[in-house]
C-alpha positions as CSV (number, residue, x, y, z in Angstrom):
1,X,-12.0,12.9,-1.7
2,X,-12.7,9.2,-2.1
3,X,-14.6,7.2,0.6
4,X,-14.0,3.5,0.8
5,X,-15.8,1.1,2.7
6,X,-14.7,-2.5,3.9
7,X,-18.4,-3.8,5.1
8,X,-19.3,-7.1,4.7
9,X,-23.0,-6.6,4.2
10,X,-23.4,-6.2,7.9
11,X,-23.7,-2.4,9.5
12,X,-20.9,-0.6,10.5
13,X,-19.9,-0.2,14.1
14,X,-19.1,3.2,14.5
15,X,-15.5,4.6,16.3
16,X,-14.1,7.4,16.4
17,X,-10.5,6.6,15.5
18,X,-7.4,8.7,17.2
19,X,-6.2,9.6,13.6
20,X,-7.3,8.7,9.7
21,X,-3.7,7.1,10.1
22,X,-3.8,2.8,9.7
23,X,-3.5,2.1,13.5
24,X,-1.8,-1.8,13.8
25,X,-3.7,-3.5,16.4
26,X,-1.4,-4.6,19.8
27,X,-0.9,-8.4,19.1
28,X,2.6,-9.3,19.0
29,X,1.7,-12.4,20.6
30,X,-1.5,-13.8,18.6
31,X,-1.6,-15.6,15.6
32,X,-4.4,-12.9,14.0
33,X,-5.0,-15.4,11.0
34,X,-6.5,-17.6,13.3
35,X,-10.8,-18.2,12.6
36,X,-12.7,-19.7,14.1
37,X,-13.9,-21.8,11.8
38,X,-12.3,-23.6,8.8
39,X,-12.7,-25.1,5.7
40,X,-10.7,-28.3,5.1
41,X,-10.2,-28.6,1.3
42,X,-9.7,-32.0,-0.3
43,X,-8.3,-32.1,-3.4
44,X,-8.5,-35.1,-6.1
45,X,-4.9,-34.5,-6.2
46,X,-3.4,-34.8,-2.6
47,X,0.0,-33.1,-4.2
48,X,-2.3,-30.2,-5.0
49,X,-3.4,-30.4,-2.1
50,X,-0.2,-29.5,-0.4
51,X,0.5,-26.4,-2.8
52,X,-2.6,-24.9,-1.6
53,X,-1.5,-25.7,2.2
54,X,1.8,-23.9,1.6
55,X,0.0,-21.3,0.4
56,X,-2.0,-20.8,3.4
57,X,1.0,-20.4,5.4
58,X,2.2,-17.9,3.0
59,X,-1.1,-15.7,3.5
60,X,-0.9,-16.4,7.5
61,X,2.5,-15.2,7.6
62,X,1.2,-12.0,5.8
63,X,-1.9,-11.2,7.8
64,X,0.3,-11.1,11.0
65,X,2.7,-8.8,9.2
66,X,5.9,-11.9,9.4
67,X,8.1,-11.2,6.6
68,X,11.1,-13.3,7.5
69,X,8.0,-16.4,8.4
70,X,6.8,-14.6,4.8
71,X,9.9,-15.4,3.1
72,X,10.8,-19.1,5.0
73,X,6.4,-19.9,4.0
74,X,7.1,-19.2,-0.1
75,X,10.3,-21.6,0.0
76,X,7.5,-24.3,1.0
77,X,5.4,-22.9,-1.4
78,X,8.1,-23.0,-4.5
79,X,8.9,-26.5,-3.4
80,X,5.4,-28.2,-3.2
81,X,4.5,-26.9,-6.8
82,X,7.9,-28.4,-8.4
83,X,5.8,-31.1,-10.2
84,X,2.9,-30.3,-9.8
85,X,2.5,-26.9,-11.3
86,X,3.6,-25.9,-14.3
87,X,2.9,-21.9,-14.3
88,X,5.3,-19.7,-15.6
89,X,3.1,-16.4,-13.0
90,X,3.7,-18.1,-10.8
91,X,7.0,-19.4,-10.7
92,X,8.2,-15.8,-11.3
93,X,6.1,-14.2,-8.6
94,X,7.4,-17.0,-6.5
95,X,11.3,-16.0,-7.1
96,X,10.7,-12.3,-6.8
97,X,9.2,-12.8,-3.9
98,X,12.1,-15.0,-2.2
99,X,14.3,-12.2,-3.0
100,X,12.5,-9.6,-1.1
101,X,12.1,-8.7,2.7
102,X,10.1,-5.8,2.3
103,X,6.4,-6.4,3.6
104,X,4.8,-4.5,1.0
105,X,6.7,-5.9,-2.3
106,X,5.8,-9.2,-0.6
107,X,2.3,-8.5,-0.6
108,X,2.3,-6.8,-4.0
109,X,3.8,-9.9,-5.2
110,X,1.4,-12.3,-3.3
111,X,-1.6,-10.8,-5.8
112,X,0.1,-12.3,-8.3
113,X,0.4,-15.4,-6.7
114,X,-3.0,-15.9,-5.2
115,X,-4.0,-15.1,-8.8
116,X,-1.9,-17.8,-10.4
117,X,-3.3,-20.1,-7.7
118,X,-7.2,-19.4,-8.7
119,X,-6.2,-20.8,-12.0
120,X,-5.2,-23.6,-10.9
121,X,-7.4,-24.1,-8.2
122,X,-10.2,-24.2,-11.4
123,X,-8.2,-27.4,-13.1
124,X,-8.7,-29.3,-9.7
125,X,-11.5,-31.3,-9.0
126,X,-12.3,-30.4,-4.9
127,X,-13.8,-33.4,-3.1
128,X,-14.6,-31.6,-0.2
129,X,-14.8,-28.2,1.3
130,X,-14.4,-24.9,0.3
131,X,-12.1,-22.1,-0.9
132,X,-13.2,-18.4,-0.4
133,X,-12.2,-16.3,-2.8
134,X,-11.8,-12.9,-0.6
135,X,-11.3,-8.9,-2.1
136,X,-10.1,-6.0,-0.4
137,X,-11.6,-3.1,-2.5
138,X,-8.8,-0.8,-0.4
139,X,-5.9,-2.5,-1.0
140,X,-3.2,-1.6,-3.6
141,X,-4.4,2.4,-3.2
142,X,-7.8,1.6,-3.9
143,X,-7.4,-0.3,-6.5
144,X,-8.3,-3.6,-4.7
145,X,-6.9,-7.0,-4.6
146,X,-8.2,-10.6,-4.3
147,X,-6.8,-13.3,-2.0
148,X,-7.8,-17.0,-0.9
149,X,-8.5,-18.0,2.2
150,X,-10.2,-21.6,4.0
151,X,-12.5,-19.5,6.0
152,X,-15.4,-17.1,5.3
153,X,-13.9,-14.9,8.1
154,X,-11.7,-12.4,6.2
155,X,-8.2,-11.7,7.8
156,X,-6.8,-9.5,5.0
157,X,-3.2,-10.1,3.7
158,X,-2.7,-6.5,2.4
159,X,-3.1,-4.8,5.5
160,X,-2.3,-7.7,8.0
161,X,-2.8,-6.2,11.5
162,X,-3.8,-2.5,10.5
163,X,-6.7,-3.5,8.9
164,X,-7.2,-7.3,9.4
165,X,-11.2,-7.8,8.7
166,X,-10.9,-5.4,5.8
167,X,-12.6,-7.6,3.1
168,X,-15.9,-9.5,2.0
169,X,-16.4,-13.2,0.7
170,X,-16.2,-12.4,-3.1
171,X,-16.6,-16.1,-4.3
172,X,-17.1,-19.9,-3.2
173,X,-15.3,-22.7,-4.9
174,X,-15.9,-25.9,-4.2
């Protein structure tokens, strides 16, 4: 038996749960990547700048569990790093993950992305603001899985709307 925990230094509220099943919360309507506060990152390079937008809206389609708004959100994505990037990661987790309308391969394949982004978040210089580096130690079976977000609050990509404040703050860049 393995016990995992998704605290984020704060106590636990307690509830009992109607199963151990991942329960998806009842909001069809609501964006739930929405914070309420945000981080608005300024790049040295504005055309970096939009890469990391696009990829925000890749996350955000994620976290409310959109794989066709998934799919539409990493066209934008491939497009504003044509000239920007050159990364070979993640070009090919890009194109894998335009061919697939599964949920979870997109989110498998989104890890690799976000990872491909860190890197090149670390060869920009960042003006202003703040990217939050954010782990779910659950996600993946337990193995875990990093993601970036432009807000401390977590809204985890992995589990979108089953488990969507799953996470901690693992890192600030800025």
């Amino acid at each position: 038996m393995a016990l995992f925990s998704c605290k984020n230094g704060t106590e636990a509220e307690v509830k009992i749960a109607p199963s151990q099943a991942e329960v998806p919360l009842n909001n069809s309507d609501k964006d739930l990547n929405a914070t309420s506060e945000t981080s608005e990152v300024v790049f040295e390079n504005p055309a970096f700048g939009k890469v990391y937008t696009a990829y925000l809206n890749v996350k955000g389609s994620l976290v409310n569990t959109d794989a066709a708004a998934a799919s539409k959100a990493v066209i934008a994505l491939e497009t504003s790093q044509k000239g920007v990037l050159d990364n070979e990661g993640l070009n090919t987790a890009i194109q894998a993950f335009e061919k697939s309308t599964d949920i979870k391969k997109q989110r498998a394949l989104f890890e690799q992305i976000s990872a491909a982004i860190e890197v090149e978040i670390a060869k920009q210089t960042i003006i202003s603001g703040t990217v939050y580096k954010q782990y779910c130690p659950m996600a993946f079976d337990g193995k875990g899985g990093y993601w970036l977000s432009n807000s401390k609050e977590v809204r985890n990509p992995y589990y979108g709307d089953k488990m969507l404040t799953c996470g901690a703050v693992d890192k600030e860049l800025n």
